[in-house]
VOGU-3710 file (C-alpha; in Angstrom, 3 decimals, decimal comma):
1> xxxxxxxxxx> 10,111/-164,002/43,419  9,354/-162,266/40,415  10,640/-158,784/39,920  8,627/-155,829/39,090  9,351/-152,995/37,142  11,029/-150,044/38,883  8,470/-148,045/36,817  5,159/-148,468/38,928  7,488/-147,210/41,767  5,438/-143,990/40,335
11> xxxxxxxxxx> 1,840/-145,911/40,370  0,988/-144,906/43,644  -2,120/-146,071/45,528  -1,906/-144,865/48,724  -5,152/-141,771/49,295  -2,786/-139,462/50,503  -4,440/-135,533/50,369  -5,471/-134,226/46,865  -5,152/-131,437/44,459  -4,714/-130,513/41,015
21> xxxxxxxxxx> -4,225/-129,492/37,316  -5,648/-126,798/34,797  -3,856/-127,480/31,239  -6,899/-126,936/29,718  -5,948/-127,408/26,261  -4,568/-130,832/26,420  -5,434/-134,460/27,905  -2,471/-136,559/29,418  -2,134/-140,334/28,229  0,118/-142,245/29,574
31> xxxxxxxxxx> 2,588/-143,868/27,562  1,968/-141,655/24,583  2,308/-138,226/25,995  -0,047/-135,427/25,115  -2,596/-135,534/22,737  -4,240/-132,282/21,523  -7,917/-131,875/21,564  -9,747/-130,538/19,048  -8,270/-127,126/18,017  -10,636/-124,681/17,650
41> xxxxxxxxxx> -12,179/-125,733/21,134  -9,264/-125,921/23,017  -7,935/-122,620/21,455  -11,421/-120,782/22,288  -10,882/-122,732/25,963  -7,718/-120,959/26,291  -8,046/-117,653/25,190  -10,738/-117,510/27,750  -8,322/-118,810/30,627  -5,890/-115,587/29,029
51> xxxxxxxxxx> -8,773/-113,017/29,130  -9,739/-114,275/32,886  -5,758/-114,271/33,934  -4,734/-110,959/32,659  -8,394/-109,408/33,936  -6,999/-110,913/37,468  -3,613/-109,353/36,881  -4,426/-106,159/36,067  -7,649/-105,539/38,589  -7,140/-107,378/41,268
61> xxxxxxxxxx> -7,280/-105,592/44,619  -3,241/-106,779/45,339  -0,753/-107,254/43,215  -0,302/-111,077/41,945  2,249/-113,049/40,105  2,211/-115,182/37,841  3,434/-118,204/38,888  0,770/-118,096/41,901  -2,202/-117,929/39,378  -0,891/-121,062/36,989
71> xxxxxxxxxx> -0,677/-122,900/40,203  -3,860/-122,074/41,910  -5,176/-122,800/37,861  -3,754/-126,266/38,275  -4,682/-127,266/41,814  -8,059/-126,041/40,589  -8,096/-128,092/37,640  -7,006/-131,417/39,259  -9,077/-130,610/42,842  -11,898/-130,500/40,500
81> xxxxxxxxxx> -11,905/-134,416/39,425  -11,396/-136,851/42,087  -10,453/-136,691/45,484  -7,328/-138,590/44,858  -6,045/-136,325/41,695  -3,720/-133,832/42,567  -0,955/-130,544/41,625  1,929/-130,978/44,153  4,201/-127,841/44,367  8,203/-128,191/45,124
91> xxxxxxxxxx> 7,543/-128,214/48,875  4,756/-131,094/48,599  6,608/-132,956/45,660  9,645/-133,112/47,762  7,606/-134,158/50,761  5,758/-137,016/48,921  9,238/-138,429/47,826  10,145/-138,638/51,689  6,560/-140,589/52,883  7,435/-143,334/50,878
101> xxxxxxxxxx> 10,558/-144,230/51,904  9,014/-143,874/55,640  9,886/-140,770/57,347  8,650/-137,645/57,043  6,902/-134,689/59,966  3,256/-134,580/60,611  0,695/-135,385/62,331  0,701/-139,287/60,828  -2,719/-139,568/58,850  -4,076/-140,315/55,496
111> xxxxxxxxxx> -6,784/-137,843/54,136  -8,904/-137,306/51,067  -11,566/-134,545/50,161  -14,912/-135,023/51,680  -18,501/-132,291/51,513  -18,293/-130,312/54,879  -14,978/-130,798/55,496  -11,981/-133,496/54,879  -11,813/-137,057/55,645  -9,552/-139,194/57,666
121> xxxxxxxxxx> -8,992/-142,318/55,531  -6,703/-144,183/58,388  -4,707/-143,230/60,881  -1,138/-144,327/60,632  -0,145/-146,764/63,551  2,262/-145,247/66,682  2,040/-141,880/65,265  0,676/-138,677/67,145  -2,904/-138,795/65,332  -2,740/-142,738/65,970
131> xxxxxxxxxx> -1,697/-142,118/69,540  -4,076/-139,492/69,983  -7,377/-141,364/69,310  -8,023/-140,511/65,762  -9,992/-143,277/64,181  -10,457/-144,054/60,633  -13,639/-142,385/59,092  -13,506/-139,447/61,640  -14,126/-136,152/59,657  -12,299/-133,198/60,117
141> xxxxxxxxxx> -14,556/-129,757/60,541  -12,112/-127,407/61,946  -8,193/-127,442/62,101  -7,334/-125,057/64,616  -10,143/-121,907/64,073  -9,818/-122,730/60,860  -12,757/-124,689/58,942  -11,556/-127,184/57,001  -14,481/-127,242/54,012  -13,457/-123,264/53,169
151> xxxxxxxxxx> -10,103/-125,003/52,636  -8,390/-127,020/49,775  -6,293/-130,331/50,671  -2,984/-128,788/49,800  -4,315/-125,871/52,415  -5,043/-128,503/54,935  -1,868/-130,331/54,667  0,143/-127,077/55,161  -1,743/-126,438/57,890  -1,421/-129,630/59,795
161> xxxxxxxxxx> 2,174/-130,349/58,652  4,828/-128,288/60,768  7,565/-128,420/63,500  8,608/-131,279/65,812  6,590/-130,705/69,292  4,387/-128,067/67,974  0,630/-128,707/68,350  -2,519/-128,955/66,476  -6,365/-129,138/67,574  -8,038/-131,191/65,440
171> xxxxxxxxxx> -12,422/-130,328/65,788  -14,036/-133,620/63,947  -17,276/-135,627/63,475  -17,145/-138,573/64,363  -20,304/-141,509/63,620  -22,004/-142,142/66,541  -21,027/-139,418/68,947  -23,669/-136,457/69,601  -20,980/-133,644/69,249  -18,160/-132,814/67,978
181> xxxxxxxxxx> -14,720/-134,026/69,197  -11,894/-131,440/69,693  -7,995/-133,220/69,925  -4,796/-132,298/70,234  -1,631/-133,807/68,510  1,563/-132,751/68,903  3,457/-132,600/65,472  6,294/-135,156/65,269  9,016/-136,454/63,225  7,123/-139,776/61,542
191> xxxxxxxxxx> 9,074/-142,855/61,108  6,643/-145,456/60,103  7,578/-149,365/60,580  6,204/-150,437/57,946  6,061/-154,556/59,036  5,584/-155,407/62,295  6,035/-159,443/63,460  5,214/-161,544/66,477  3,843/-164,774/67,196  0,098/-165,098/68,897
201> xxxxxxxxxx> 0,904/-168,735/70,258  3,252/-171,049/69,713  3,299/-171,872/65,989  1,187/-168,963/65,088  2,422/-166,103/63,124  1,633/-162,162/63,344  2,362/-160,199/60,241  1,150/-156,494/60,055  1,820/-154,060/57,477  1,346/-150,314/58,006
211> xxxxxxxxxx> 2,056/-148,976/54,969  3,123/-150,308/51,393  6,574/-148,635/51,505  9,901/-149,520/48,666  10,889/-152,710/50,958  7,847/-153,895/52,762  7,658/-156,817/50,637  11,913/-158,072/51,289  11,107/-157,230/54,823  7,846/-158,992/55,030
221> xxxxxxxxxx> 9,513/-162,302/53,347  12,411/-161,687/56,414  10,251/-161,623/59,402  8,622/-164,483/58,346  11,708/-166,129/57,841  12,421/-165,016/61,636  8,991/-166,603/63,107  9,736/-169,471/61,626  12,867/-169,720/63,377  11,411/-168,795/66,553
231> xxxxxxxxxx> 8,395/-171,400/66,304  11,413/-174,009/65,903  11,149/-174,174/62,544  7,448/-175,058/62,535  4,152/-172,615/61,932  0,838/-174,130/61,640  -1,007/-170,673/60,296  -0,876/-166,695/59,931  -2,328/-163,743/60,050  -1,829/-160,992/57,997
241> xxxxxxxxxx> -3,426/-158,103/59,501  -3,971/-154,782/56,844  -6,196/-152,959/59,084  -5,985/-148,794/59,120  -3,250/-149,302/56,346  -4,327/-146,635/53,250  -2,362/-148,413/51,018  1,161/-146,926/49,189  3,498/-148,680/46,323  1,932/-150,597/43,925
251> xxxxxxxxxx> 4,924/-152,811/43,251  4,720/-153,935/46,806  1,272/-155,194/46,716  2,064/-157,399/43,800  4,947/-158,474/45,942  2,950/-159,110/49,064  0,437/-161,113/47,092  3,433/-163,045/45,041  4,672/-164,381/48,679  1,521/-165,665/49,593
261> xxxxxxxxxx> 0,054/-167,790/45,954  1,724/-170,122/43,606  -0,032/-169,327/40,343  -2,646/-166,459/38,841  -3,353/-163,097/38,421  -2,730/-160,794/41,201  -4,244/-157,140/39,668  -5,177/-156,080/36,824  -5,325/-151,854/35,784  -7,595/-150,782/32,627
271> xxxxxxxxxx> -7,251/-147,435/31,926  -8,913/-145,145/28,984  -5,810/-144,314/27,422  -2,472/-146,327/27,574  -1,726/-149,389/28,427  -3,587/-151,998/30,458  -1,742/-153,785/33,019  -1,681/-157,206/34,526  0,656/-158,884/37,092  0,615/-162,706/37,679
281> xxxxxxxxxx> 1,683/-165,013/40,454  5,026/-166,656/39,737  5,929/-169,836/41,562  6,452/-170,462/45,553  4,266/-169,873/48,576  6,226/-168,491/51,570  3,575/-170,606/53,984  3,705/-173,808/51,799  -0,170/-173,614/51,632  -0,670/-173,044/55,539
291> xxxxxxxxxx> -3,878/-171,386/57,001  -3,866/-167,734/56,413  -6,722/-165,275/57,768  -6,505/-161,605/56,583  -7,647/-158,738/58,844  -9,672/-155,755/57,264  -11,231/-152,540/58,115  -12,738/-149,571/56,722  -9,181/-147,595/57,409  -7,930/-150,748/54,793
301> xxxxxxxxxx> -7,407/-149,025/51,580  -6,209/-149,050/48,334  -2,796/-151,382/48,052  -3,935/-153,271/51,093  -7,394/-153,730/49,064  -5,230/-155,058/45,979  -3,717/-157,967/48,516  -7,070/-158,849/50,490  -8,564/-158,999/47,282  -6,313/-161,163/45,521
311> xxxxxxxxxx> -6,031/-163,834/48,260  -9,385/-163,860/48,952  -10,124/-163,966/44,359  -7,714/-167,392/44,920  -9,457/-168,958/48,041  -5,620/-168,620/49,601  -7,085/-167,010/52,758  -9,792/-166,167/54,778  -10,951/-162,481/55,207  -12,255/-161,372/58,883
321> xxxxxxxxxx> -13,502/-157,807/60,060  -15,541/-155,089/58,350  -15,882/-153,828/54,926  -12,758/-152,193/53,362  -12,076/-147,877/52,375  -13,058/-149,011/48,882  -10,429/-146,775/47,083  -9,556/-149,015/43,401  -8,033/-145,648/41,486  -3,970/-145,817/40,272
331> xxxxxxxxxx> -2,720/-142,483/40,791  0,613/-141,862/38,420  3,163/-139,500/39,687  4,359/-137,226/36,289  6,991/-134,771/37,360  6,807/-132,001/35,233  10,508/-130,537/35,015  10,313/-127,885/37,502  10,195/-129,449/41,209  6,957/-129,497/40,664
341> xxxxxxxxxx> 4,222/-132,785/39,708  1,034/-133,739/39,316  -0,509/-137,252/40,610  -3,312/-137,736/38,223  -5,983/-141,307/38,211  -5,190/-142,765/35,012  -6,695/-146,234/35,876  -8,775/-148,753/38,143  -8,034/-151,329/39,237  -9,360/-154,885/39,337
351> xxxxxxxxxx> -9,098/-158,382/40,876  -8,268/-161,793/39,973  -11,933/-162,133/39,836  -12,664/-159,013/37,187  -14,302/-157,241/39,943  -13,644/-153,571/40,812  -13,910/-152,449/44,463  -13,863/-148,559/43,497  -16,298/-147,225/45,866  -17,918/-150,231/47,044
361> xxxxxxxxxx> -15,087/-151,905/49,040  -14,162/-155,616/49,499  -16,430/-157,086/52,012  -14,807/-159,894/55,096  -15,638/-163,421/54,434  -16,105/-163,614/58,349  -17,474/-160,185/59,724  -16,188/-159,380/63,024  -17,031/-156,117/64,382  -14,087/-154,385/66,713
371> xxxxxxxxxx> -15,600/-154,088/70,068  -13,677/-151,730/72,806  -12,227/-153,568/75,925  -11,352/-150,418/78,246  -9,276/-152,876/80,131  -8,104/-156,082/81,217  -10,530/-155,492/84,842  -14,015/-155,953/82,441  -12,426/-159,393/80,965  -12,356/-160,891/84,870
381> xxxxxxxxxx> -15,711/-158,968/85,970  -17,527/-161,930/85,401  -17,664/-164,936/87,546  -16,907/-168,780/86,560  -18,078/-171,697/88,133  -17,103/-175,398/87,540  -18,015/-178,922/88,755  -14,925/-178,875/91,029  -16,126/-175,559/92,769  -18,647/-177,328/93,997
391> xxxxxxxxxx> -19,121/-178,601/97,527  -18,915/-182,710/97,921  -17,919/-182,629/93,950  -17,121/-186,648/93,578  -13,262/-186,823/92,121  -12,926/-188,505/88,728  -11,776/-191,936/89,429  -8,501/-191,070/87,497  -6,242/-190,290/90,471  -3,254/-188,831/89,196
401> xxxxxxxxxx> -3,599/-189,905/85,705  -5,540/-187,388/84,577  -3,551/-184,188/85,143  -1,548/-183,627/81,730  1,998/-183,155/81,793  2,911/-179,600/81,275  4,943/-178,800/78,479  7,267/-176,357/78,941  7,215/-173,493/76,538  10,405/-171,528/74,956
411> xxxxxxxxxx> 10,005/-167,670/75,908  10,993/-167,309/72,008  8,213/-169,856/71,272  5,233/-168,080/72,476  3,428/-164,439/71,797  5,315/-161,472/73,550  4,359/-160,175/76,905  3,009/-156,968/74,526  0,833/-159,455/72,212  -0,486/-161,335/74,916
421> xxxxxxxxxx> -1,701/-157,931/76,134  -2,846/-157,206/72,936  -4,930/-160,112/72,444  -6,905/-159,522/75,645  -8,334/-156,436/74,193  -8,550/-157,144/70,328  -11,532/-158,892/69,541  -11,066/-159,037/65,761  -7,504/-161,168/66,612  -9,057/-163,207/69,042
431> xxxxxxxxxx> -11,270/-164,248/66,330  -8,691/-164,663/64,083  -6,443/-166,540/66,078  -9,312/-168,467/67,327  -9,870/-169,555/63,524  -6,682/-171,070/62,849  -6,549/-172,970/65,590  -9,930/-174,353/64,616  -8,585/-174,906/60,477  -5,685/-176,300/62,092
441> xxxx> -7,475/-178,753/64,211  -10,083/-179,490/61,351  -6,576/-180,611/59,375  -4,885/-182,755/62,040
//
């Protein structure tokens, strides 16, 4: 596996909540540091930001400092252009450096800015929002009394961030309903798995990632390495299932995508000023070329958009679900010295194939909507008949011949008690699994 610079541990893709800057007199490039504008604008630009600051200062119904006007200047700045651009003060810089190791207090939910109010991007899975029905694309109107399009990001996070076993009422839109939805999460400590493994049949592997965290791609590489073992050494496909993940380390995408193709480009990033970026495939495919079927959604953003997009660029897998978040920005994390940082877009970026999904989203090669199965009484509501139920049915002439032998099956060697329970009511992994079987059958 080919290693990857410890440097775009700072590129980070996931669309986490956003902020921002106000240096008005200068234009951040990366690689080469600041370059100064022209210098009888900028100095015209910033004698006006003086005159406006010391008016504030000096009229201003309550007294302010300083140090809360340069930072209200730069979330302004940064808030003002893109939802993923943002000013993080100590408290959020700090907090930022926990979420992508994988633990950190909330409510567990990705967000960006949105008109009218602010918009859930994906839910993280087995956390409080997760648990508590919040769906990808649901928009947020109210948090608590509060409404949430008076308020900045930073403001929101605050707000919904807070003690272990304290609550939170959520009011959001959600497509399709008539009204509005009010829920209630209870604040936890978050402690996101960020791989997941089981097998859906016997030879059949389960890989889901969460969230694009420092190891996911070592651990990844390791379950794999364990469902092999438990399939007796022999897998016939996979799935690699990326929905309602919004994304994270950059580095691990690459390394996702690395386990899965021999040869190519993985990403490319073209930014205005700096350097353009492009990471290749080196040698060795962790499934030896088996079937592989991806599973998207729109709550699929950003880092999980780099690896759907590369397989799919190389023909190494099949897509199935909906359309993706379509979020192809690289944010870059600069701390600036004083606990504080900004995470500024300095680039898109693009697939194997030279396309960018920025806004538009990759689409499935296989659309499968998910449809809700309230339980496992609606999948045995119907009724099914068969020659043999029939009265005076004439036998087959076979005797005993014709009943197969059964072959017994290693408890390690099949799907869990919780993924067989899982696959009742997930149509999008039915589908899935459904299509390997029917690659795998095509093959033998």
């Amino acid at each position: 596996m080919k290693k990857i610079s410890t440097k775009l541990r700072n590129l980070l893709l996931g669309t986490t909540a956003a902020l921002m800057l106000a240096l008005a007199a200068m234009v951040w490039s990366p690689g080469t540091g600041f370059l100064q504008a022209d210098a009888a604008t900028d100095y015209e630009q910033l004698q006006k930001f003086s005159r406006v600051m010391e008016m504030v200062r000096r009229a201003y119904v309550e007294n302010v400092n300083d140090e809360k006007l340069i930072d209200g200047a730069l979330s302004g700045m940064l808030s003002s252009l893109d939802p993923h651009s943002t000013y993080m003060d100590k408290e959020m810089y700090k907090q930022m450096t926990v979420d992508t190791k994988g633990e950190f207090g909330g409510l567990g939910i990705e967000i960006s800015a949105a008109e009218g109010g602010i918009r859930i991007v994906s839910p993280i899975e087995d956390t409080p929002a997760d648990k508590a029905g919040v769906k990808a694309g649901d928009l947020i109107i109210k948090i608590n009394e509060a409404l949430a399009r008076d308020m900045s990001l930073p403001e929101a996070v605050k707000l919904m961030r807070g003690k272990p076993k304290t609550s939170i009422v959520l009011t959001i839109f959600r497509k399709g309903t008539n009204a509005p939805l009010e829920i209630k999460i209870v604040r936890a400590i978050i402690k996101v798995k960020s791989v997941k493994s089981d097998l859906l049949a016997p030879g059949y592997a389960y890989l889901r990632i969460t969230q694009f965290q420092e190891r996911t791609g070592s651990l990844l590489k390791k379950q794999l390495k364990a469902l092999r073992k438990r399939a007796d050494g022999h897998l016939t496909g996979a799935v690699l299932d990326l929905r309602n993940n919004p994304g994270g380390l950059l580095n691990q995408a690459i390394e996702v995508s690395d386990l899965f193709l021999n040869k190519g480009n993985i990403v490319s990033t073209k930014s205005r000023a700096g350097k353009n970026l492009s990471f290749d495939a080196s040698r060795g495919d962790a499934l030896n070329g088996l079937p592989l079927i991806v599973l998207i959604n729109n709550g699929s953003a950003s880092a999980s958009e780099i690896v759907a997009g590369a397989l799919q660029d190389h023909h190494r897998a099949v897509l199935v679900g909906i359309k993706s978040f379509g979020k192809g920005s690289v944010q870059s994390v600069v701390p600036l010295g004083d606990g504080t940082a900004i995470k500024v877009t300095t680039a898109l970026y693009y697939t194997p194939s030279g396309r960018s999904i920025q806004a538009t989203g990759i689409d499935p090669d296989i659309e499968v909507e998910q449809l809700v199965i309230k339980s496992e009484k609606a999948l045995n509501s119907g009724l099914s008949v068969s020659e043999r139920d029939l009265k005076g049915h004439l036998s087959n002439g076979n005797g005993k011949k014709s009943a197969r032998k059964t072959v017994k099956k290693s408890p390690s060697n099949h799907a869990s008690d919780q993924m067989q329970q899982r696959l009742k009511l997930d149509t999008q992994l039915q589908r899935a699994l459904d299509l390997l079987k029917g690659l795998h059958a095509l093959e033998s």
